[in-house]
mmJSON file of the N, C-alpha and C atoms, coordinates in Angstrom:
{"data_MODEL":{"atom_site":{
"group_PDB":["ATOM","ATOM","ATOM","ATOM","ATOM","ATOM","ATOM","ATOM","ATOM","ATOM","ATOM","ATOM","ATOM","ATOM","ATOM","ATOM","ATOM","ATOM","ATOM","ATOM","ATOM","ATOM","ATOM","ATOM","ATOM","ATOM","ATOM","ATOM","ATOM","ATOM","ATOM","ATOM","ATOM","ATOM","ATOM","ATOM","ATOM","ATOM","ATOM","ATOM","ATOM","ATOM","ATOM","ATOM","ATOM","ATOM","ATOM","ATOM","ATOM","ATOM","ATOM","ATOM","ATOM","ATOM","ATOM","ATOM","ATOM","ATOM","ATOM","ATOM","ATOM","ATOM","ATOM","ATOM","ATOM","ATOM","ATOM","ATOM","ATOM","ATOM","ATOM","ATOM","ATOM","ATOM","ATOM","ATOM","ATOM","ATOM","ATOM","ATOM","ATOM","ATOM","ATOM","ATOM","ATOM","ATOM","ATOM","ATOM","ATOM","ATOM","ATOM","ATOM","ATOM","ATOM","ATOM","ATOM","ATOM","ATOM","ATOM","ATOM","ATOM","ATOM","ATOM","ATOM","ATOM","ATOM","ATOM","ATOM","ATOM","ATOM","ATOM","ATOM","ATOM","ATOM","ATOM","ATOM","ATOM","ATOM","ATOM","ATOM","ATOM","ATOM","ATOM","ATOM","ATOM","ATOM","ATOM","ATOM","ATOM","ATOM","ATOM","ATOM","ATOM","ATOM","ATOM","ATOM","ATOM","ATOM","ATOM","ATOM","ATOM","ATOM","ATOM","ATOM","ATOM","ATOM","ATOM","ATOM","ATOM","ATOM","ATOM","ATOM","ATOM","ATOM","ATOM","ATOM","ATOM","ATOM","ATOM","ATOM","ATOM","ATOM","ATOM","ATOM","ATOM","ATOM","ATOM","ATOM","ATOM","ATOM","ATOM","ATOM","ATOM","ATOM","ATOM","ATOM","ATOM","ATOM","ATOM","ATOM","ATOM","ATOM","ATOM","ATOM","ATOM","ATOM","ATOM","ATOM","ATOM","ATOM","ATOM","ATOM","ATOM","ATOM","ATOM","ATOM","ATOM","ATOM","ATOM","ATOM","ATOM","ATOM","ATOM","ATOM","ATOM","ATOM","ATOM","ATOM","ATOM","ATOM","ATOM","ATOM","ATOM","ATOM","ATOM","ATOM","ATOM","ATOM","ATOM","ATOM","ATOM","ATOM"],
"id":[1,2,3,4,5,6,7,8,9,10,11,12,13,14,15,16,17,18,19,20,21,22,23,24,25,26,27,28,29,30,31,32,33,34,35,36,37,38,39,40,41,42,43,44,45,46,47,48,49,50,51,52,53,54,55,56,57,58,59,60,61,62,63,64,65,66,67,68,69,70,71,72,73,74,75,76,77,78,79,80,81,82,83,84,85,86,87,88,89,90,91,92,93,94,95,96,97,98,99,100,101,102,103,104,105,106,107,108,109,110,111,112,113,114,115,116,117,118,119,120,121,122,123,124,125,126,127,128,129,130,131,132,133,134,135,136,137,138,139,140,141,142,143,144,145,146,147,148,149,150,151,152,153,154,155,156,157,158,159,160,161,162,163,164,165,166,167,168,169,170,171,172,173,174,175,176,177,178,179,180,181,182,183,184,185,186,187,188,189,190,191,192,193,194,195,196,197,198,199,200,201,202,203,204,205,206,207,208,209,210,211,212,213,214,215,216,217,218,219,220,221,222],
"type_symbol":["N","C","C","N","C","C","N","C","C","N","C","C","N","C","C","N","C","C","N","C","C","N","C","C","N","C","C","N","C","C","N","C","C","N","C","C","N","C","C","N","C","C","N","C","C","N","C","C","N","C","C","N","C","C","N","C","C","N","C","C","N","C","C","N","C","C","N","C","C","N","C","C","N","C","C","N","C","C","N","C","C","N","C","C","N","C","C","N","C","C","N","C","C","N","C","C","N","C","C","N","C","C","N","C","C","N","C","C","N","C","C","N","C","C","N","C","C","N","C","C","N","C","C","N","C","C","N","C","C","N","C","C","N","C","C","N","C","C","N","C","C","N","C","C","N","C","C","N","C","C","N","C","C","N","C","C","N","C","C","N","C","C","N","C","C","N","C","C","N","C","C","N","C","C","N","C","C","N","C","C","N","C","C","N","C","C","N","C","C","N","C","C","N","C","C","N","C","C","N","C","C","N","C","C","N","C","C","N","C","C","N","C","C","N","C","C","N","C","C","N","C","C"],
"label_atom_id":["N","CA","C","N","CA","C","N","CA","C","N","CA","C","N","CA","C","N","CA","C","N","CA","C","N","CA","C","N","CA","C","N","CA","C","N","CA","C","N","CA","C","N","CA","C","N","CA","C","N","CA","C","N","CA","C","N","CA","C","N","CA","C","N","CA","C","N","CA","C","N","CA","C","N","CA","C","N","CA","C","N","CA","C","N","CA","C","N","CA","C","N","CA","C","N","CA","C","N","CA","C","N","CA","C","N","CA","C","N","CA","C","N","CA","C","N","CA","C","N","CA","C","N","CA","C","N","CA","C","N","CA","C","N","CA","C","N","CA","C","N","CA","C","N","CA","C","N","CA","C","N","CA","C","N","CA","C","N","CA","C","N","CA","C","N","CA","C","N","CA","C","N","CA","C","N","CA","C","N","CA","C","N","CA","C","N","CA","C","N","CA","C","N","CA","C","N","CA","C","N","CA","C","N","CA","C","N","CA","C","N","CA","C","N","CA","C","N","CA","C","N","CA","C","N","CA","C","N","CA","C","N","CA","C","N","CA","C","N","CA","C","N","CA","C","N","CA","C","N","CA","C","N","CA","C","N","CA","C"],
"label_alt_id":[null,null,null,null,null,null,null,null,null,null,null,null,null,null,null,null,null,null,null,null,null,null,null,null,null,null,null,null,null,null,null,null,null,null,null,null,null,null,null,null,null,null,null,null,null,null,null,null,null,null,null,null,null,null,null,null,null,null,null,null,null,null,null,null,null,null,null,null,null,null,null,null,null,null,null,null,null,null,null,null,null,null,null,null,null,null,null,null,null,null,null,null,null,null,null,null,null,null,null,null,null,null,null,null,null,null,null,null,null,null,null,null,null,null,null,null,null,null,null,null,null,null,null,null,null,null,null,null,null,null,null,null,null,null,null,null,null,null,null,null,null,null,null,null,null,null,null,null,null,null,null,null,null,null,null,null,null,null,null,null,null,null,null,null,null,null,null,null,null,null,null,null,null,null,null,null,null,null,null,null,null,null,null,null,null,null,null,null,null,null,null,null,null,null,null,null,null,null,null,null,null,null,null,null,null,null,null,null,null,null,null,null,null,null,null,null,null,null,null,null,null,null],
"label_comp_id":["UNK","UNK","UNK","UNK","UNK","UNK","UNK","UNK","UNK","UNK","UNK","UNK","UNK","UNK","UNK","UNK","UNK","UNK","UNK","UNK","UNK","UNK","UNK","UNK","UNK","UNK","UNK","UNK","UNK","UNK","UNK","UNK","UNK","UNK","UNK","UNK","UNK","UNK","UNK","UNK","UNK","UNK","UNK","UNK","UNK","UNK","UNK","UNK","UNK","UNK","UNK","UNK","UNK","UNK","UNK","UNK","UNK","UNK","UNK","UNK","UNK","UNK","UNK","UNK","UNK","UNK","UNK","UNK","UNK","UNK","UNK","UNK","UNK","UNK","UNK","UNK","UNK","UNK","UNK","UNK","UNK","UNK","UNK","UNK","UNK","UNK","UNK","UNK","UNK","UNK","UNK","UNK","UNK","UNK","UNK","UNK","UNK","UNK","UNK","UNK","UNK","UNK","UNK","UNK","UNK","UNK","UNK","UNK","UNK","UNK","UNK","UNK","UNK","UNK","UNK","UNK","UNK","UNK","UNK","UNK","UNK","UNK","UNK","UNK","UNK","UNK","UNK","UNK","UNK","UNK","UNK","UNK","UNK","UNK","UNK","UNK","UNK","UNK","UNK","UNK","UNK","UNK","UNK","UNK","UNK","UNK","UNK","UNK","UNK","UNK","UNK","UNK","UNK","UNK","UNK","UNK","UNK","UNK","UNK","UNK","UNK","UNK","UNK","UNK","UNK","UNK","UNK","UNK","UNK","UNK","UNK","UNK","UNK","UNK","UNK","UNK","UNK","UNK","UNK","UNK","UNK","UNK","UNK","UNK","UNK","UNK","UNK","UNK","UNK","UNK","UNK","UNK","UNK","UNK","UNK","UNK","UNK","UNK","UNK","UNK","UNK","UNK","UNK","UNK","UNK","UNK","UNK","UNK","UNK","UNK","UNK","UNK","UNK","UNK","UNK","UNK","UNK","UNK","UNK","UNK","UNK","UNK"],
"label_asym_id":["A","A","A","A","A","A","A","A","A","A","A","A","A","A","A","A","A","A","A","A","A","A","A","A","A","A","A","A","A","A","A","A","A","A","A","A","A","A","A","A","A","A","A","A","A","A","A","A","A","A","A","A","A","A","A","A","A","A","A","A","A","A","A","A","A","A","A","A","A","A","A","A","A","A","A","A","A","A","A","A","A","A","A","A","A","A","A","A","A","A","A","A","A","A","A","A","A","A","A","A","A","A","A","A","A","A","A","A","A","A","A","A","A","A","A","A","A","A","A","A","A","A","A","A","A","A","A","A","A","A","A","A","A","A","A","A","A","A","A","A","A","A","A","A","A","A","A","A","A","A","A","A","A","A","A","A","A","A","A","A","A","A","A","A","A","A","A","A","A","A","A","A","A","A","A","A","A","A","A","A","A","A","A","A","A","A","A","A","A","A","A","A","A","A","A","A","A","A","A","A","A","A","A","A","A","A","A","A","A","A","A","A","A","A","A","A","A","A","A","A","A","A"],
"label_entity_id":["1","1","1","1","1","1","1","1","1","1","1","1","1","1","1","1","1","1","1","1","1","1","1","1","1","1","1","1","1","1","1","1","1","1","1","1","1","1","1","1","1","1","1","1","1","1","1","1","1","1","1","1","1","1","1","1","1","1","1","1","1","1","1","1","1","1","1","1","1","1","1","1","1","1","1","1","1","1","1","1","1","1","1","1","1","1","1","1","1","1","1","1","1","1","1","1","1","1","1","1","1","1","1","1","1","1","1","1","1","1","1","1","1","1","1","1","1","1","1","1","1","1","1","1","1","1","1","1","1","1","1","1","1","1","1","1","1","1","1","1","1","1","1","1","1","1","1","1","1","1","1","1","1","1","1","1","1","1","1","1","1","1","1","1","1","1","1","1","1","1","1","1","1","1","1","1","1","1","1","1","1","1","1","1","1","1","1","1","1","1","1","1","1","1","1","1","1","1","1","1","1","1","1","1","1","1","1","1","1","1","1","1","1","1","1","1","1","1","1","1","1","1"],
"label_seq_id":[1,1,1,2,2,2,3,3,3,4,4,4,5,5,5,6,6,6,7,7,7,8,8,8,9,9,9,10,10,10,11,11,11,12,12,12,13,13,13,14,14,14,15,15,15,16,16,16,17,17,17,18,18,18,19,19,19,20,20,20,21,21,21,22,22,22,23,23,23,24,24,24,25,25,25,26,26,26,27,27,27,28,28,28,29,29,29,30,30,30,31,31,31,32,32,32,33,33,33,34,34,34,35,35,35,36,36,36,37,37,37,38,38,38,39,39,39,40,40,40,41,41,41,42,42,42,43,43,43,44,44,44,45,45,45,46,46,46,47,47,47,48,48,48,49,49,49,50,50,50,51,51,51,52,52,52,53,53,53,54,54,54,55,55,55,56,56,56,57,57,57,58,58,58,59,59,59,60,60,60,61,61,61,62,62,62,63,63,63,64,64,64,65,65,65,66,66,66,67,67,67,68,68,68,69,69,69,70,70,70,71,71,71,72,72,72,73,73,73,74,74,74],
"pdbx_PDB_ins_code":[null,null,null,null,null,null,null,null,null,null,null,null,null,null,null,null,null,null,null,null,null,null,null,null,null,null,null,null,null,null,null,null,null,null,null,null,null,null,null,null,null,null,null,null,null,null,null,null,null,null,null,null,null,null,null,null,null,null,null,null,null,null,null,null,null,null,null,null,null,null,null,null,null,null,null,null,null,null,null,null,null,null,null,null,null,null,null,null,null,null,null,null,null,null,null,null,null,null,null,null,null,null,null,null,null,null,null,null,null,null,null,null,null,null,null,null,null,null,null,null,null,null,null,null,null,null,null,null,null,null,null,null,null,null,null,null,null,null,null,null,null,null,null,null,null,null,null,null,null,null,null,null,null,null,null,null,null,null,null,null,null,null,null,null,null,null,null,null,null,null,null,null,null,null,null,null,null,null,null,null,null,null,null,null,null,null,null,null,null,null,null,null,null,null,null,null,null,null,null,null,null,null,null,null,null,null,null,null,null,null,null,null,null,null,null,null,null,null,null,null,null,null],
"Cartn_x":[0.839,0.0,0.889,0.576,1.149,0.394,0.346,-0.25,0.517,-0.533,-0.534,0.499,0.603,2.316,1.504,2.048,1.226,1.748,1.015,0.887,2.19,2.818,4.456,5.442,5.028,5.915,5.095,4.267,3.647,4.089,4.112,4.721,5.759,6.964,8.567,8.644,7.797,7.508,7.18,6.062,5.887,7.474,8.005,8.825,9.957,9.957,11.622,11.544,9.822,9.295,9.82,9.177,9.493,10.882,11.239,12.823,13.72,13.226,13.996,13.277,12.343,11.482,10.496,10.023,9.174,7.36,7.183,6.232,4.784,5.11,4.084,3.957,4.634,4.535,3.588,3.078,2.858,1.086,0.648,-1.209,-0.346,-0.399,-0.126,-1.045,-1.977,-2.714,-2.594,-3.143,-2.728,-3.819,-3.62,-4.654,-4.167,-5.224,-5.069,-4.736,-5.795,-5.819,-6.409,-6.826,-7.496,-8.897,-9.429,-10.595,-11.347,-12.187,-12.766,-11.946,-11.643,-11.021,-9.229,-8.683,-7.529,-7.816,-8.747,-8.581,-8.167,-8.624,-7.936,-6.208,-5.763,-4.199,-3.684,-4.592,-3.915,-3.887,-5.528,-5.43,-4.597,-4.002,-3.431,-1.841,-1.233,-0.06,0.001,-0.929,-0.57,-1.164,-1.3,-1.489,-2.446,-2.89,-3.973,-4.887,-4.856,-6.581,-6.242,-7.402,-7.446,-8.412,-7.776,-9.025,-9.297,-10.198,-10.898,-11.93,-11.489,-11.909,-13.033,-12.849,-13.701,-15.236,-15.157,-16.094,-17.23,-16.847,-17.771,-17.933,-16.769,-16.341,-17.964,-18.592,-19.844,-21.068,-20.759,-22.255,-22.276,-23.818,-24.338,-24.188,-24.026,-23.762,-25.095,-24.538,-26.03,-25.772,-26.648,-26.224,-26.928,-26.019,-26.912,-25.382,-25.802,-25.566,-25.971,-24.523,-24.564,-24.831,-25.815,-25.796,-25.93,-25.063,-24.607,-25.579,-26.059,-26.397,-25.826,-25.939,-24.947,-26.222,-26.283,-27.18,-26.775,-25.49,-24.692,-25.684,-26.421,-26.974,-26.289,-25.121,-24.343,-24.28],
"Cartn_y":[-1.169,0.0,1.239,2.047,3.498,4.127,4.67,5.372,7.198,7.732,9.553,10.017,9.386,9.928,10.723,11.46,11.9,11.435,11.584,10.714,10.344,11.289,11.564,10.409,10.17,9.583,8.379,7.811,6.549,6.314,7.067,6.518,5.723,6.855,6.715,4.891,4.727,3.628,2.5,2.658,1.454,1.324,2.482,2.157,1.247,1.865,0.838,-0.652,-1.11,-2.077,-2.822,-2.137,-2.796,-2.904,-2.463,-1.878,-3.408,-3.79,-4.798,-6.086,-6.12,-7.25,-7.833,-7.18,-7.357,-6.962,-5.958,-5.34,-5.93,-7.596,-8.265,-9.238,-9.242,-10.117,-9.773,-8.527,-7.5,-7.261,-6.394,-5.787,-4.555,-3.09,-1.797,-1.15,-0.489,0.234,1.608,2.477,3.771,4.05,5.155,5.313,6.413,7.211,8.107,9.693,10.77,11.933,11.988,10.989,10.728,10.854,11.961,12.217,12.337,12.516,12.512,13.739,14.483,15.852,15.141,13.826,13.883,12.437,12.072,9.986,9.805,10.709,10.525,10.272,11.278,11.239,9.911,9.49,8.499,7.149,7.247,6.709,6.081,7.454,7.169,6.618,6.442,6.038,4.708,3.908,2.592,1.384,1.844,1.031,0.101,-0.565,-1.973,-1.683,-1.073,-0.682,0.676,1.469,2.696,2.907,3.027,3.131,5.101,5.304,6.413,6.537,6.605,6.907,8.618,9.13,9.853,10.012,8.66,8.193,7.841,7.67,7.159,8.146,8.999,10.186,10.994,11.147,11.843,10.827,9.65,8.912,8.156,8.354,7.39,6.087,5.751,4.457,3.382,2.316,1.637,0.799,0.439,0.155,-1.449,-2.073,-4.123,-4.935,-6.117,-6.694,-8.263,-9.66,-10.538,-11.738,-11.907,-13.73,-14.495,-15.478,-16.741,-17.472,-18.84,-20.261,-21.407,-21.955,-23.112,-24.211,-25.045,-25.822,-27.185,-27.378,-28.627,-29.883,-29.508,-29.968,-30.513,-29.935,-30.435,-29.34],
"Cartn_z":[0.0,0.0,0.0,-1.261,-1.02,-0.255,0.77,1.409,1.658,1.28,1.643,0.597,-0.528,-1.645,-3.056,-3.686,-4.482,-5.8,-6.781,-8.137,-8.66,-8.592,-9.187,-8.386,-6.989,-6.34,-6.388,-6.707,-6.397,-7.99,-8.959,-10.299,-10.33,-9.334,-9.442,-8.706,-7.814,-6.882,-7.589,-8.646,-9.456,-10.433,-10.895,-11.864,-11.427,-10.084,-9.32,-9.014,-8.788,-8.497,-9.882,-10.646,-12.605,-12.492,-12.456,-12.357,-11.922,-10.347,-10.039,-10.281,-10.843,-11.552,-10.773,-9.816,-8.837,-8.999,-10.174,-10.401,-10.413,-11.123,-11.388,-10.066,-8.732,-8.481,-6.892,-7.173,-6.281,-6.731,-5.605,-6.186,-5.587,-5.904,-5.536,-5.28,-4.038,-3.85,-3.275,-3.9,-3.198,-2.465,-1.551,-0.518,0.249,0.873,1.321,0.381,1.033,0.184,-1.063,-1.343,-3.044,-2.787,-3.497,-3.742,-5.172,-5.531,-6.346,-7.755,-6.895,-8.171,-8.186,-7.671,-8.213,-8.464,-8.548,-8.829,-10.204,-11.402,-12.45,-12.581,-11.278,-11.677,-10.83,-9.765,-9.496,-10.366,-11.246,-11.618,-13.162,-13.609,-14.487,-14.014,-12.646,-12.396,-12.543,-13.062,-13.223,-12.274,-10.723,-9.621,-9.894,-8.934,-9.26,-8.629,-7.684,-6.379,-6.319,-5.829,-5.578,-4.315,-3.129,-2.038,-1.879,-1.752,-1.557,-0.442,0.674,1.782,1.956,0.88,1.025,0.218,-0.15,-0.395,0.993,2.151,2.93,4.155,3.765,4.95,5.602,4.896,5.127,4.928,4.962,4.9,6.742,6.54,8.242,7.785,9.302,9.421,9.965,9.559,9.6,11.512,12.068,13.357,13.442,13.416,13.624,14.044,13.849,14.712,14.212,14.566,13.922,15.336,15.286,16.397,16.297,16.557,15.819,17.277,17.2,17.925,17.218,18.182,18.146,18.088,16.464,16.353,16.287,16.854,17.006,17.555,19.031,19.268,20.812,20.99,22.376,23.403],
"occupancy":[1.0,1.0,1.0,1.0,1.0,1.0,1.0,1.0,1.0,1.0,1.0,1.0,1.0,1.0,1.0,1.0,1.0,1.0,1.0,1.0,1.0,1.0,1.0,1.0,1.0,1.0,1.0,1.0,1.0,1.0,1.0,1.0,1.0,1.0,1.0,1.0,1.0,1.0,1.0,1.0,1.0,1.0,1.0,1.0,1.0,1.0,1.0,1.0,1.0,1.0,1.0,1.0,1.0,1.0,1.0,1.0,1.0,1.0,1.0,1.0,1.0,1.0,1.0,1.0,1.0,1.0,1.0,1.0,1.0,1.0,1.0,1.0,1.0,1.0,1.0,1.0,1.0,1.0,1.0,1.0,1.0,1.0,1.0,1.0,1.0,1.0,1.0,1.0,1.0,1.0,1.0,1.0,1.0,1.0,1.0,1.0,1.0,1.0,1.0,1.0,1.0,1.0,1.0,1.0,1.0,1.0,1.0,1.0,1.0,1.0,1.0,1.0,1.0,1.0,1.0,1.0,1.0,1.0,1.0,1.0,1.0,1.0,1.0,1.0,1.0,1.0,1.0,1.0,1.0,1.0,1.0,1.0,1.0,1.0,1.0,1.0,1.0,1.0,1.0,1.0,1.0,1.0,1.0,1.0,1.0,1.0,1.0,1.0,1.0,1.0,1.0,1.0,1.0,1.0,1.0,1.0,1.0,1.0,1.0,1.0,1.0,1.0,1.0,1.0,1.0,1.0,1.0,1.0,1.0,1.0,1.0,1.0,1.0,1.0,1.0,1.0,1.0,1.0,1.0,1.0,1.0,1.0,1.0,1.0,1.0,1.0,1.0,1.0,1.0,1.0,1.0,1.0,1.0,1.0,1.0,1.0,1.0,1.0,1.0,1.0,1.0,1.0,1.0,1.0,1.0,1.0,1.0,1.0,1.0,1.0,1.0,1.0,1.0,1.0,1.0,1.0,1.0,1.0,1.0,1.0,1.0,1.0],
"B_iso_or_equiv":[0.0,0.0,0.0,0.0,0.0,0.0,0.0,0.0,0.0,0.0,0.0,0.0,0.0,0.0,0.0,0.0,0.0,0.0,0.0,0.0,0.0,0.0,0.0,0.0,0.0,0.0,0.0,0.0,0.0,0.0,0.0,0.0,0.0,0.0,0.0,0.0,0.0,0.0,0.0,0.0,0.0,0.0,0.0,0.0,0.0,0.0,0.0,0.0,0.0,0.0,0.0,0.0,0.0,0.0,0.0,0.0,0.0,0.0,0.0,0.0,0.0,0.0,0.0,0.0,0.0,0.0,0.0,0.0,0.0,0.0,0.0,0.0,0.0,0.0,0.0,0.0,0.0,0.0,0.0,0.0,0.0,0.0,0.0,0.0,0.0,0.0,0.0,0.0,0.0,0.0,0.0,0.0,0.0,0.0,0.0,0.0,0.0,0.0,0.0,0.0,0.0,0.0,0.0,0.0,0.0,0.0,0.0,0.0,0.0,0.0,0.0,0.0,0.0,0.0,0.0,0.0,0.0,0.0,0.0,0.0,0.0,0.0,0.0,0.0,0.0,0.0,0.0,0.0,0.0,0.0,0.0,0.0,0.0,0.0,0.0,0.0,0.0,0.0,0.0,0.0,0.0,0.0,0.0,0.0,0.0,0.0,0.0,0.0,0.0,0.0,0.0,0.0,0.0,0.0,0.0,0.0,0.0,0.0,0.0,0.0,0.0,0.0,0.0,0.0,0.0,0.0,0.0,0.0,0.0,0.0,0.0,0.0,0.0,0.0,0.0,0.0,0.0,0.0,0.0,0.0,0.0,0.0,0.0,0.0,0.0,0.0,0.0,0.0,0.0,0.0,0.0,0.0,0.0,0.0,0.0,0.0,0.0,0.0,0.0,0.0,0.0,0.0,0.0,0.0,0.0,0.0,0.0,0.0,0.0,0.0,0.0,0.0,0.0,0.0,0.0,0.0,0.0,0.0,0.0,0.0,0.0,0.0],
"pdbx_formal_charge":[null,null,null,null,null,null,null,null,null,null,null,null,null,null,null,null,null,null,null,null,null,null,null,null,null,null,null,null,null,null,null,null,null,null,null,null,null,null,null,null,null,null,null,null,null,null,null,null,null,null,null,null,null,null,null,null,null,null,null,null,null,null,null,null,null,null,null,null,null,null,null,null,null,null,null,null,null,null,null,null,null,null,null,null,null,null,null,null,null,null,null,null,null,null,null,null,null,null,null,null,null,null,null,null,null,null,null,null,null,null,null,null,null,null,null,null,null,null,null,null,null,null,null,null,null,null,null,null,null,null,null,null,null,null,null,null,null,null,null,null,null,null,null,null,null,null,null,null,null,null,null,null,null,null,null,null,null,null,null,null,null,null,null,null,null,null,null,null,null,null,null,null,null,null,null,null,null,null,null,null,null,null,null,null,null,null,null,null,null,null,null,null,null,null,null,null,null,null,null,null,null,null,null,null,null,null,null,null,null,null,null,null,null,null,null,null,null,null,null,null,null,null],
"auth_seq_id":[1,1,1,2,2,2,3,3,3,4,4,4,5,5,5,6,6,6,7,7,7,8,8,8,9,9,9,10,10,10,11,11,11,12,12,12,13,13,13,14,14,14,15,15,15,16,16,16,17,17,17,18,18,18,19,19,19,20,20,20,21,21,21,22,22,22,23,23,23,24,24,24,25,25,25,26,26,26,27,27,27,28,28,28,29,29,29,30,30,30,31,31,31,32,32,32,33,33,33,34,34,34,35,35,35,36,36,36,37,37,37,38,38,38,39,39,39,40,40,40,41,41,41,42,42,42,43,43,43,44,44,44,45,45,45,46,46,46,47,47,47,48,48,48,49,49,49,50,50,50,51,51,51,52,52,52,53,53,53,54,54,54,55,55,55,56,56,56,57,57,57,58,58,58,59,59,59,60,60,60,61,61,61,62,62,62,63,63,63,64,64,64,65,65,65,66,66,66,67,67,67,68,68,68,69,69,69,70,70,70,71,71,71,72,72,72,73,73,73,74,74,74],
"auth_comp_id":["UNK","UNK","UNK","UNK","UNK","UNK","UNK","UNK","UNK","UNK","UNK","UNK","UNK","UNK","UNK","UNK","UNK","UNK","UNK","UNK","UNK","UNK","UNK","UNK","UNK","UNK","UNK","UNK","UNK","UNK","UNK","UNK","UNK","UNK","UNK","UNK","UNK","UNK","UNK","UNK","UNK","UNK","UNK","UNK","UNK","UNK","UNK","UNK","UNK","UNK","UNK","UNK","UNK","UNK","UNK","UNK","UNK","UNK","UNK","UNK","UNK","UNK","UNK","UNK","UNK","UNK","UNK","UNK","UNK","UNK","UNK","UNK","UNK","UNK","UNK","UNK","UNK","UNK","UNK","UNK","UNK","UNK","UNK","UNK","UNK","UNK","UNK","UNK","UNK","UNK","UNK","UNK","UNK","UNK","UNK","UNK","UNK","UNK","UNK","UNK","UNK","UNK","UNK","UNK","UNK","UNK","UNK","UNK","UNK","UNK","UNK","UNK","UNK","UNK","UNK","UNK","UNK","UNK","UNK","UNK","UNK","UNK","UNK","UNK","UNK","UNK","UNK","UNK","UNK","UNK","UNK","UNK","UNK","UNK","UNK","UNK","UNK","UNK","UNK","UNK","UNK","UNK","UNK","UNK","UNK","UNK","UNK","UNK","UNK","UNK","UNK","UNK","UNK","UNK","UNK","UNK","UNK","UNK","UNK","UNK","UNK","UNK","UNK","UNK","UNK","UNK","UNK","UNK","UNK","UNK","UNK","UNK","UNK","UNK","UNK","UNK","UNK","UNK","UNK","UNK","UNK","UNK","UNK","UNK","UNK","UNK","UNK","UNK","UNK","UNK","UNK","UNK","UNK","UNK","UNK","UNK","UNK","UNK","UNK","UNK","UNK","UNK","UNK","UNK","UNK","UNK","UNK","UNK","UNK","UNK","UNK","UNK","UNK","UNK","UNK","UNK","UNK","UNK","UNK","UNK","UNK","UNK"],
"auth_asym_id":["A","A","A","A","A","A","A","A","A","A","A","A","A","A","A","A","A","A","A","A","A","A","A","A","A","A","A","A","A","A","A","A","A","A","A","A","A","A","A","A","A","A","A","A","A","A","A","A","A","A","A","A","A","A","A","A","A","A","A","A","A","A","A","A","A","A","A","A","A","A","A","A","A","A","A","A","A","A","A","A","A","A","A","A","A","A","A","A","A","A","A","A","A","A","A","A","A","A","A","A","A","A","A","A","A","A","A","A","A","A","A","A","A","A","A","A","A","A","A","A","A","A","A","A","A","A","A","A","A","A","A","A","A","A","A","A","A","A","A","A","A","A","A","A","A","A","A","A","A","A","A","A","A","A","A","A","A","A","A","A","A","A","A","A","A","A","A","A","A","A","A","A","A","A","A","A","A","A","A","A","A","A","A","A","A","A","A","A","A","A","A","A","A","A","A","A","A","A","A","A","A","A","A","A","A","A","A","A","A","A","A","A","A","A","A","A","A","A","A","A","A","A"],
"auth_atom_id":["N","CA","C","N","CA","C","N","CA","C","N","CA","C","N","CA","C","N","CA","C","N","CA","C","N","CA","C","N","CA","C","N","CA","C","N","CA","C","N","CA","C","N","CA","C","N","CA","C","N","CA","C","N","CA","C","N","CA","C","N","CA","C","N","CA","C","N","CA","C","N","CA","C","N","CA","C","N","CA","C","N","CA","C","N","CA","C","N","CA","C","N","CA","C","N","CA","C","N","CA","C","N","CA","C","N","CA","C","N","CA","C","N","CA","C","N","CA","C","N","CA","C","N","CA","C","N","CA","C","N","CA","C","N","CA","C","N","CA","C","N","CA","C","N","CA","C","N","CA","C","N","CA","C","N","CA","C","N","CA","C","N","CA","C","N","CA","C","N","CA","C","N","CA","C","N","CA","C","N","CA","C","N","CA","C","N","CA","C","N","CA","C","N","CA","C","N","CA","C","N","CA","C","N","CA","C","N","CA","C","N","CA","C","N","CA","C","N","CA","C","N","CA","C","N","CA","C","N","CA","C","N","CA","C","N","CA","C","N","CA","C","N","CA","C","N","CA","C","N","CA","C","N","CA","C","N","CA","C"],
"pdbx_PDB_model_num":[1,1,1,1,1,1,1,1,1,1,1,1,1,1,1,1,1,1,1,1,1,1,1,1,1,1,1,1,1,1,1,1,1,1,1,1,1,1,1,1,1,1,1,1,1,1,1,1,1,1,1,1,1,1,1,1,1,1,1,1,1,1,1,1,1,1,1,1,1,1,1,1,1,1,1,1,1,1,1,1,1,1,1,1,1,1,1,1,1,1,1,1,1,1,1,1,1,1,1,1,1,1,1,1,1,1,1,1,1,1,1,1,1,1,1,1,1,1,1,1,1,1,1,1,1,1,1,1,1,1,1,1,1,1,1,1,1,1,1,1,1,1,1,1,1,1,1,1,1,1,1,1,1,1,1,1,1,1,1,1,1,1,1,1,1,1,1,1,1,1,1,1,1,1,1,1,1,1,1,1,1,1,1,1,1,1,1,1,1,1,1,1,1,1,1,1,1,1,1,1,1,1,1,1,1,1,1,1,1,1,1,1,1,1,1,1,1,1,1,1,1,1]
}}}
């Protein structure tokens, strides 16, 4: 995960990866600071995921809840 680097340096990052022959053997995700007015540039650096956390920054949250029983029978 690149985290908080901006387009230019998450480029230079994939290139060194290529570089020592490691590139493919990797998923590269950037993250952090990426919003909607710069996802194009991240997305043109090449990477494989793009998380965008400000995607959820302003939405409510839903409130539940998971309960498991035990139908083993013991």
């Amino acid at each position: 995960m690149l985290d908080n680097m901006q387009p230019e340096s998450v480029k230079e990052t994939l290139k060194i990866l290529e570089e020592k022959g490691l590139r493919n053997s990797v998923i590269v995700e950037a993250s952090g600071g990426i919003s909607q007015s710069n996802l194009e540039d991240y997305a043109k650096t090449g990477v494989d995921v793009i998380s965008m956390g400000s995607l959820i920054h302003k939405a409510s949250w839903i409130d539940f809840s998971l309960e498991m029983i035990d139908i083993s029978g013991e």
